[in-house]
N, C-alpha and C positions, 0 to 999 in steps of 0.2 A: 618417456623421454623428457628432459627438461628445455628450457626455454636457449639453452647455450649450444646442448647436442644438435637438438631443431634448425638453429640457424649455421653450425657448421657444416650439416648434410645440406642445410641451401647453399650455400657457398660453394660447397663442393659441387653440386648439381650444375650450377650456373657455369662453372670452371673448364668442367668437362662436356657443357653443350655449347659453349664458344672459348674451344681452346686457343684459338689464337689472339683472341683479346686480352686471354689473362694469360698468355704467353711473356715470359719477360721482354723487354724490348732497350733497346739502344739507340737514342735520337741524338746522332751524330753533330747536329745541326747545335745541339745545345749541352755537348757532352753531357749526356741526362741520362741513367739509368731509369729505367720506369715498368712498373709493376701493375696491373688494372687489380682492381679488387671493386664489390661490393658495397663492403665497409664503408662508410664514409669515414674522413679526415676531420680532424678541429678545424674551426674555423680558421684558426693561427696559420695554418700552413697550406691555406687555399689561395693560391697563385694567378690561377687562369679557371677562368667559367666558357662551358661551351654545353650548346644546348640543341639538341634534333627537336626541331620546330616543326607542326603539324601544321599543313593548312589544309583544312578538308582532309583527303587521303593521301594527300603528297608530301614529301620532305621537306623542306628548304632548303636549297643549298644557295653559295653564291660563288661565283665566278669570277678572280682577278685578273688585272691585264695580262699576267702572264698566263694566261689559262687555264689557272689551277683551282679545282670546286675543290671548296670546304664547307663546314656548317658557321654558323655564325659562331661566334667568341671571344675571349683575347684577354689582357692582361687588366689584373684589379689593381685600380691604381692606390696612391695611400691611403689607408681610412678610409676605404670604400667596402660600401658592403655588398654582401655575393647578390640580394637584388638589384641593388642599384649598376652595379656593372653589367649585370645580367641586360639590364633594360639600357641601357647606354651601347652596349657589344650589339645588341640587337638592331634597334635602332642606326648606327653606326654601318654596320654591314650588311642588315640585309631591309632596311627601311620597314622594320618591322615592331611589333609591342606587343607582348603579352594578350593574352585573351584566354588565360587561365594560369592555376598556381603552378610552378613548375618541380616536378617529380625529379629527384637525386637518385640516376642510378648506380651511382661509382663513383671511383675515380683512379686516376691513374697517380700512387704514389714514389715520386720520384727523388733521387740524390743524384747530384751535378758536381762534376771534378772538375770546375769553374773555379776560379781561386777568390772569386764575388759575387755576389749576389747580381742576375739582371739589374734590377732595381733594387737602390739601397735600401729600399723598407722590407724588401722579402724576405721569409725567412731563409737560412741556407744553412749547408747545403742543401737540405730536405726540404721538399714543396709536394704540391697535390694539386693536380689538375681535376675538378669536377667536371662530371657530364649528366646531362638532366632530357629531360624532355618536355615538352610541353604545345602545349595549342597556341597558334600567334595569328595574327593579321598582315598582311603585308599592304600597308597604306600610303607606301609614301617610297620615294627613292633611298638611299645607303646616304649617308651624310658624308662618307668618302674622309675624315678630317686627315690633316695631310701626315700625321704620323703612320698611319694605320694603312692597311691595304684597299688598297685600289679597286671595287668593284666594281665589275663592268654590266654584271647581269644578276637578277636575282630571279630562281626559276625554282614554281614545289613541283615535284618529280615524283611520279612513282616508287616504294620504296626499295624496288628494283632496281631503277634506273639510279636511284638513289646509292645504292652499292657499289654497282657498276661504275659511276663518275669518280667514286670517293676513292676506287680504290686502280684509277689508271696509275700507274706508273708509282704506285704507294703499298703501303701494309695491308694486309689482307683481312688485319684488324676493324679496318674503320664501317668494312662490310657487316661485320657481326656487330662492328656500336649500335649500329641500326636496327639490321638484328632483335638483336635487345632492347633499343625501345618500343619497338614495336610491338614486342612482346608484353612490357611492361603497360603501356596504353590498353591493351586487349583484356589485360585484368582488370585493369581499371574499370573499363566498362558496363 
């Protein structure tokens, strides 16, 4: 087999062991068509970083006043690079910083029937949300800045429990992001 065949039987593998992450999807919230893939994207068209942060054996998640857990992440702002937002999203919401390199397992590539860009420096309509994992520290409180979401609690959880939260009253997807990293950490190892 060559090195192309190889990686499209991985792809495919991955596909059909979490098919509802690479299920197409519809984020009404941001007229966004969105696609998960493997693959990663050019840097050009990396929009949003979001990362399943390890502490010990628990997840990260954080909790906003409206009571909604999510993993830490969010919007790369101009000329920002995918570490530097990576550690800024971190920090920011879940009062956390790296405490190793962070592993890229995807990402979700998306087109938005938005007639502008969020931000004028994105690209459009095509963008790509990265998702990674990595070991982190939780040292210090969420910096809250007052654009960004509000957290009110930052708690690492079981990677159970870790599903469970992610996916009240949401996509069935965010169980298997997890999933996934978890899987990906375990090779690591």
């Amino acid at each position: 087999m060559t090195d192309t065949t190889d990686r499209a039987a991985e792809l495919a593998d991955l596909a059909a062991r979490f098919p509802r992450l690479h299920a197409p999807q519809r984020w009404a919230w941001g007229g966004i068509d969105a696609r998960f893939s493997a693959e990663l994207p050019p840097d050009a068209l990396i929009t949003n970083i979001h990362l399943v942060g390890f502490s010990g054996d628990g997840v990260v998640l954080c909790r906003d006043a409206r009571g909604h857990w999510f993993l830490p992440g969010g919007t790369r702002e101009e000329a920002e690079s995918i570490e530097s937002c990576l550690a800024r999203e971190l920090r920011e919401e879940a009062g956390a910083r790296l405490a190793g390199a962070p592993v890229w397992i995807g990402a979700h590539r998306c087109v938005t029937d938005r007639p502008v860009p969020y931000r004028p420096w994105q690209p459009h309509p095509e963008k790509a949300w990265l998702w990674g994992w990595a070991e982190v520290t939780v040292d210090s409180a969420p910096t809250n800045p007052e654009d960004g979401e509000q957290v009110v609690e930052v708690r690492a959880v079981a990677p159970e429990e870790a599903r469970r939260l992610l996916t009240q009253g949401r996509e069935a997807w965010w169980g298997e992001l997890v999933d996934l990293a978890v899987e990906s950490r375990a090779r690591a190892d």
